[in-house]
C-alpha positions, -999 to +999 in steps of 0.1 A: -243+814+527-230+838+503-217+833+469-181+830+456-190+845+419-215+848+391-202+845+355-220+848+323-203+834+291-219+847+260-237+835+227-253+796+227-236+793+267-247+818+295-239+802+321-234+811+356-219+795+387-226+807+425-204+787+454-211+784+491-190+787+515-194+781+552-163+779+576-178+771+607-160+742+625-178+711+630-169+715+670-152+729+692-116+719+699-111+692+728-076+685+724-057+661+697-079+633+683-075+598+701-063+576+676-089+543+679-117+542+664-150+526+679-133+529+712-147+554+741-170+540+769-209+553+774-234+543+797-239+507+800-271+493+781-277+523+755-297+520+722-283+511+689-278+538+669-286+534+627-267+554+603-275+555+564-257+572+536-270+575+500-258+592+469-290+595+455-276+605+420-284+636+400-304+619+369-276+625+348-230+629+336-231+664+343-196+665+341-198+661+304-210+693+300-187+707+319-162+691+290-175+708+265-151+726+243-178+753+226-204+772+233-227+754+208-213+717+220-223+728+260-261+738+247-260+699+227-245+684+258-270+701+282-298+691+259-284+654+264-284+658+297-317+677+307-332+648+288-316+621+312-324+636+342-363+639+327-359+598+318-344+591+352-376+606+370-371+613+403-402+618+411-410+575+408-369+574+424-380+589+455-405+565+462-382+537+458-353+555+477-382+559+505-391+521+507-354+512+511-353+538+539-382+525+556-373+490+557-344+504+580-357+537+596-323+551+603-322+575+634-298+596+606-294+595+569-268+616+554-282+622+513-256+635+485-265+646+453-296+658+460-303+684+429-325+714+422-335+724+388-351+750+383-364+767+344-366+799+325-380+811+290-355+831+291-321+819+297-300+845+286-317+874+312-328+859+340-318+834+366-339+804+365-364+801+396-392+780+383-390+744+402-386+715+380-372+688+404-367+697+438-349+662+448-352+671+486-384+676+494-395+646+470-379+622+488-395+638+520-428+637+507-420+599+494-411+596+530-439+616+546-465+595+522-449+559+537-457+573+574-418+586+581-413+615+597-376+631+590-359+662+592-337+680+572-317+698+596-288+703+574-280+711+543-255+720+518-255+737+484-230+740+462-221+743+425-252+761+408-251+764+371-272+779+347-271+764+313-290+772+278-310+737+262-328+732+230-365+728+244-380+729+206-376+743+171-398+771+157-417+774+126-384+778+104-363+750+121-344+775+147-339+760+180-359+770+210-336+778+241-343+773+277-325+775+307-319+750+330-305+755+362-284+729+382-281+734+422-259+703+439-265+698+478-264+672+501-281+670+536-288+650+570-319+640+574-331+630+611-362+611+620-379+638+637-381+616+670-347+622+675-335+650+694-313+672+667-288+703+677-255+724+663-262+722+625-238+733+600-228+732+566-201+746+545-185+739+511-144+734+508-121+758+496-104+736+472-127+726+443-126+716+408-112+744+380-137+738+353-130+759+316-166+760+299-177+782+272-142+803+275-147+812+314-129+797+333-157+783+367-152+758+392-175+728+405-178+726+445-184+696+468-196+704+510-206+687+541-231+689+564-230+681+604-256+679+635-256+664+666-279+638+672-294+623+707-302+589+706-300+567+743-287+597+759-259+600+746-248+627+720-233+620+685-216+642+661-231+631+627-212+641+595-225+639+560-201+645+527-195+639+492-162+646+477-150+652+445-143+627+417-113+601+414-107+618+382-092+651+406-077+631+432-055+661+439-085+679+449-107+653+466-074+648+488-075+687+499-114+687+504-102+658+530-077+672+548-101+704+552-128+682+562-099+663+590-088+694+598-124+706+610-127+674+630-091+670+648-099+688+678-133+671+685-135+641+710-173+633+706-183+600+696-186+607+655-201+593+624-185+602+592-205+591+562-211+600+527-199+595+493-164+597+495-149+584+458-121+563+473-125+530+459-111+502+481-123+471+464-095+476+441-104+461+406-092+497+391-061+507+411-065+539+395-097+545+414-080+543+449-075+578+458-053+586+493-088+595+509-095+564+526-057+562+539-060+595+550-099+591+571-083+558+590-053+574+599-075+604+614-088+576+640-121+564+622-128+528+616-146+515+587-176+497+597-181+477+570-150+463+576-145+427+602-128+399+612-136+373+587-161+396+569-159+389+532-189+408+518-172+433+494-201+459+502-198+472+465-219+502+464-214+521+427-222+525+401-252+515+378-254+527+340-261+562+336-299+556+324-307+534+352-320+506+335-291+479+332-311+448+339-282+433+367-267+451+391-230+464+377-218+480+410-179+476+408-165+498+440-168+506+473-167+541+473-196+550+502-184+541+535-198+552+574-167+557+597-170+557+633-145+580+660-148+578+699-180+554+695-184+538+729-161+509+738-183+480+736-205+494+714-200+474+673-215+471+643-240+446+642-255+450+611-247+466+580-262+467+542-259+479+510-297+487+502-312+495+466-287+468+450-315+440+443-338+443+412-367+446+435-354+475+448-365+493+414-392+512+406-424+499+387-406+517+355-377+494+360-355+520+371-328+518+396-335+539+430-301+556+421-267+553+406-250+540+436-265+516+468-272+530+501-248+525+532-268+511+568-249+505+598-268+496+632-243+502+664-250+479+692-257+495+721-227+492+747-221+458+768-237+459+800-205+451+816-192+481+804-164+458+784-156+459+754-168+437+721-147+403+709-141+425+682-112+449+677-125+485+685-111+494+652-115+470+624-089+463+599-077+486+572-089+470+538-057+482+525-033+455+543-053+427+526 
């Protein structure tokens, strides 16, 4: 992956920004999509297959520093924030985020959010390359240390940003700079008895203008894909996070790149992630055109059924972590299914890390938002499909 630029901006800010970009197609084209979702036909009498998606939250509002409006307000806004990813500790997050995952063992788990920071002495000549928090292999250790084996077989990175932050005062009262550098990714993660193949990442063209310090810089969002073989049968997993409600205009471009990567692919699919498309709809300002747009691609929602009236909130607790109740308001996390095999349904699906004994011992929440399960039955015998309708009904008719 190669980056799109590196910009310094001067005094109290040097900051730089590096973008990744990776255009290789999720698969090859097979013709125009079909236009059901959960609806192809497999071998009678396969496995389930489990699916779980997690935002696993960066430890802080980075997008506040990305507000600022002077040098000097970015290094006081970066201090803020250094200091709320420390408080947020990943380290004791990863065990929790581990258990959840456990309880479940997933055949895939598509992560977002999944920072690097790294630190320098000296911010303003050198890029930061000691590891502070390496949230990936954390939470793989957490997972290694409870007996799971997974994979990360692909991965995305995307914005990186290098910012200055008061780490003391000297003898006189003058602040003490650092550097702390931000690196976003997200990843699939596959339990390393399942057979994985074709991984690929990239990061969309379209991305978020951001003016910081006088530069003008931009914040990225990506995906990541693999196939998967679980029953004998080969699934496309897809993993992405998209940009903000706040720039629907850009999260809907970022989608019809992603759409436009899958159209010509016929395999049975799994699109998951953190897509910021609300459709509870307490805030109609947070219902962006994404989840409109993903249905009428052919991919059904599987949280939604007949008669299903679990609202499968999913985001977002306090910034801090450590709201006593649960204060998810929005379903924004969703795992869409494409060509899954006729007969073959949810059966089961969960938010996990919701609960207050889901916490850590610190009384921190595993993360901002709750994970996404979804077990797939395997097909009917018969080879006929489910009671169900292959493709379950769009949340936005009710």
């Amino acid at each position: 992956m190669s980056p799109h630029r590196v910009v310094s901006v001067p005094l109290f800010c040097s900051l730089l920004i590096l973008g990744c970009h990776d255009s290789t197609p999720l698969g090859p084209a097979r013709g125009a999509p079909p236009s059901g979702a959960l609806d192809a036909a497999p071998e009678a009498g396969a496995p389930g297959l489990t699916a779980l998606t997690w935002n696993v939250y960066v430890g802080a509002e980075i997008d506040r520093v990305m507000q600022a409006r002077t040098p000097d307000e970015a290094v006081v806004l970066a201090t803020q924030a250094w200091a709320n990813v420390q408080a947020t500790n990943f380290p004791a997050r990863a065990g929790a985020l581990a258990r959840a995952i456990g309880a479940r063992r997933p055949h895939v788990v598509g992560l977002q959010e999944l920072a690097l920071y790294r630190t320098t002495d000296r911010p303003f000549e050198e890029l930061a390359t000691r590891v502070a928090y390496n949230f990936l292999q954390l939470l793989l250790d957490s997972l290694r240390a409870s007996g799971l084996d997974y994979a990360a077989v692909a991965v995305d990175r995307t914005t990186d940003i290098q910012v200055p932050v008061i780490s003391g005062f000297d003898a006189a009262g003058q602040p003490i700079l650092a550097g702390v550098r931000f690196t976003d990714g997200d990843a699939v993660l596959v339990r390393t008895d399942v057979p994985s193949d074709a991984a690929r990442s990239g990061v969309y063209a379209a991305f978020v203008p951001v003016t910081l310090g006088g530069v003008i810089t931009g914040v990225y969002q990506g995906w990541s894909a693999v196939d998967v073989t679980v029953g004998g049968r080969v699934y496309r997993i897809v993993a992405t996070h998209l940009a903000g409600q706040e720039v629907a205009e850009i999260q809907v471009a970022q989608t019809r790149e992603l759409l436009a990567l899958l159209a010509g692919d016929s395999r049975p699919m799994l699109l998951l992630g953190d897509f910021n498309s609300d459709v509870f709809g307490a805030d109609p300002t947070r219902a962006t055109a994404t989840y409109g747009l993903v249905r009428d691609a052919g991919f059904g929602d599987s949280w939604a059924a007949p008669g299903r009236e679990a609202p499968g909130l999913t985001c977002c607790q306090q910034p801090d972590l450590r709201n006593p109740q649960s204060t998810f308001n929005q379903r924004i996390d969703f795992i869409f299914g494409r060509n899954v095999a006729e007969g073959t349904r949810p059966i089961r699906r969960d938010v996990v890390g919701d609960r207050p004994g889901d916490r850590t011992p610190g009384g921190l929440w595993p993360s901002d938002h709750g994970g996404v399960v979804t077990t797939f039955s395997p097909a009917h015998p018969s080879g006929t499909a489910a009671r169900s309708p292959a493709a379950p009904p769009d949340p936005r008719s009710r």
